[in-house]
N, C-alpha and C positions, 0 to 999 in steps of 0.2 A: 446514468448510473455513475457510481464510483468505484476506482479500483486502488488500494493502496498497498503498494509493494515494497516488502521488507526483506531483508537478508545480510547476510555479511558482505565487507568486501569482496569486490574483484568474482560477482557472482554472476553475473549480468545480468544486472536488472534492470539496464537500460535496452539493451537489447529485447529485455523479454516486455518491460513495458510498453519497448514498438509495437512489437507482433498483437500485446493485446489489445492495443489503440486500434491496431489495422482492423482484427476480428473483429470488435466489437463496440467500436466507435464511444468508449466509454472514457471517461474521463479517469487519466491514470496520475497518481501521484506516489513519489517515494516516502516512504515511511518519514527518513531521516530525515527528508525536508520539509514537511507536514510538523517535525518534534522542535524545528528548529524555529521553525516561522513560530510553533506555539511558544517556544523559549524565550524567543527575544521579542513578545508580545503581551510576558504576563511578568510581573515583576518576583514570583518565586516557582520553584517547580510545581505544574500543580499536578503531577502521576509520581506516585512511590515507586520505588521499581517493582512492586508487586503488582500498580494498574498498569504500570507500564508493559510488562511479563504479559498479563490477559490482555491489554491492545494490541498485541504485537502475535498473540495467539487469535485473535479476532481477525485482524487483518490478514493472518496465512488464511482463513477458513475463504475470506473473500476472493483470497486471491486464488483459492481449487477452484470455487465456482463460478469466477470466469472463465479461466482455462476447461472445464466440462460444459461452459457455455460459448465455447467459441463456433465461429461458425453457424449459431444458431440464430446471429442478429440480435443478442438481452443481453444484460448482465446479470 
């Protein structure tokens, strides 16, 4: 599985992307750095801030249900 982790600075979401690597052995990536590899991959923006709003609302939903799946072995 995937896990992509979003928030503002200085939140720790390295630390918490540890702990969910550790749980659940799932492949975790930061938001930001997921936006940026797509940024400097495509030659214009391709999320409005309005997809970008509902990806970033997607991505929280993913990131509850690892953390309610920790410990269980899934993502």
């Amino acid at each position: 599985g995937l896990v992509i982790i979003g928030g503002v600075s200085r939140a720790g979401k390295s630390r918490l992307a540890n702990l969910v690597f550790q749980q659940t052995r799932c492949t975790v990536v930061h938001l930001d750095s997921f936006l940026n590899a797509v940024g400097n991959n495509y030659p214009a923006p391709i999320l409005t801030p309005r997809e970008k709003k509902i990806f970033q609302d997607y991505c929280d939903t993913v990131l509850v249900k690892a953390i309610r799946n920790m410990g269980k072995g899934r993502c």
